[in-house]
C-alpha positions as CSV (number, residue, x, y, z in Angstrom):
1,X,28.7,50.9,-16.3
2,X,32.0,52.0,-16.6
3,X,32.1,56.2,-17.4
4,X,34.2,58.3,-18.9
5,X,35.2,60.3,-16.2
6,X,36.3,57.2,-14.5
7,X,38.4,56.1,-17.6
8,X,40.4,59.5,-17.8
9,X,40.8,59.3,-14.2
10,X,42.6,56.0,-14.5
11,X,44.5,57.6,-17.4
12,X,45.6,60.1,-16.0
13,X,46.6,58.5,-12.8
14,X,48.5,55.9,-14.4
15,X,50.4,58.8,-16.1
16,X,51.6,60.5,-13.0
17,X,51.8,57.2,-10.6
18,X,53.9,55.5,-13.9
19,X,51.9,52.7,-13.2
20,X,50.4,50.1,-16.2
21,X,46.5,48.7,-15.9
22,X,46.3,45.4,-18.1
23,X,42.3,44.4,-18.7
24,X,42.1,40.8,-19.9
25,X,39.2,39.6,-21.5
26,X,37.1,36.1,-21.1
27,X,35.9,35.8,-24.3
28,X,38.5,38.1,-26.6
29,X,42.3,37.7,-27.0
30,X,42.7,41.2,-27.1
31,X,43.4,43.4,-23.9
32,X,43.6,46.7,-22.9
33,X,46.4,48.4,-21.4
34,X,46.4,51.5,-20.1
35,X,49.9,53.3,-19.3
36,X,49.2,56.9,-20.1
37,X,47.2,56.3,-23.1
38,X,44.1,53.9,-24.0
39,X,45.4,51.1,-26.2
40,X,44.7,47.6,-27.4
41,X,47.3,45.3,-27.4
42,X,47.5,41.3,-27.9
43,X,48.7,38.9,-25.6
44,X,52.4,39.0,-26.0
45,X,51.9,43.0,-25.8
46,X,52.3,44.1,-28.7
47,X,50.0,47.3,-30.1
48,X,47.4,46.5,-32.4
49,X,45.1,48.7,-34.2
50,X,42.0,49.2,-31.9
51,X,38.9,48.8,-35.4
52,X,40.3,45.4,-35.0
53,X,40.7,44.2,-31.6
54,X,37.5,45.9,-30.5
55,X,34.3,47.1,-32.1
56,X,33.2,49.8,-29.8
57,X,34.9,52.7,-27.7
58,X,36.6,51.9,-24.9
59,X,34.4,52.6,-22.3
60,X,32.0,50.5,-23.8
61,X,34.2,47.6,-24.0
62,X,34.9,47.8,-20.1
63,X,31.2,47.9,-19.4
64,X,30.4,44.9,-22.0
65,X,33.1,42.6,-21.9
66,X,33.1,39.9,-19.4
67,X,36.6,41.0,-17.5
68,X,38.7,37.8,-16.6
69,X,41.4,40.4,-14.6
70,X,42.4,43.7,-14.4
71,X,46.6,43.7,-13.1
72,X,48.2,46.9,-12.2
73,X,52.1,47.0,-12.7
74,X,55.1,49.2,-12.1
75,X,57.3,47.7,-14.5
76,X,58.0,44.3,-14.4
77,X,56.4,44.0,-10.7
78,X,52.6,43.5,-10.3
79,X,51.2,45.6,-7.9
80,X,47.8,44.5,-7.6
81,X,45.0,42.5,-9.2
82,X,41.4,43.1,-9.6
83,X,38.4,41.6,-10.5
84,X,36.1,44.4,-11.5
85,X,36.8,47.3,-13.1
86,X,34.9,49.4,-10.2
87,X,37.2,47.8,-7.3
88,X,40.4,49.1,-9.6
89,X,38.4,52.5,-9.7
90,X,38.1,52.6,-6.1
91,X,41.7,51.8,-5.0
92,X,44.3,52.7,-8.1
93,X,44.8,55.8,-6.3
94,X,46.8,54.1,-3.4
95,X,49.3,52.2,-6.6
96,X,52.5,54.1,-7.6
97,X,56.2,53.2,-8.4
């Protein structure tokens, strides 16, 4: 169960780091990407309105949706790549630009 403390955690660590956390989904073609902010975005990463890439909040999407990968970037690089959303919770801290 992902919480919320965990999500502003990542938030605000990917503020300060200037890192970018990209969730991709099995079973959606939406993702979410967080880079200071919480936001759903399509595969070609462009914004989209969250009511229609997702139904519920996104803490419950990270706990419901099967995750196919979660990369962290700084910029164009990728940085690291998870498979859980509670092995990017234990490590982002050590990811910066």
């Amino acid at each position: 169960m992902v919480s919320l403390r965990d999500l502003e955690h990542l938030v605000e660590t990917s503020r300060s780091r200037r890192i970018k956390i990209i969730v991709r989904f099995r079973d959606t073609k939406y993702l979410i990407t967080i880079d200071g902010e919480i936001k759903a975005t399509d595969i070609n990463g462009t914004k989209v309105p969250w009511s229609r890439a997702f139904q519920q909040p996104p803490h419950v999407v990270l706990s419901t949706y099967k995750i196919d990968k979660i990369d962290v970037m700084c910029g164009d690089d990728l940085v690291a790549t998870y498979s859980s959303f509670n092995d990017l919770v234990k490590s982002v801290g050590k990811h910066g630009c």
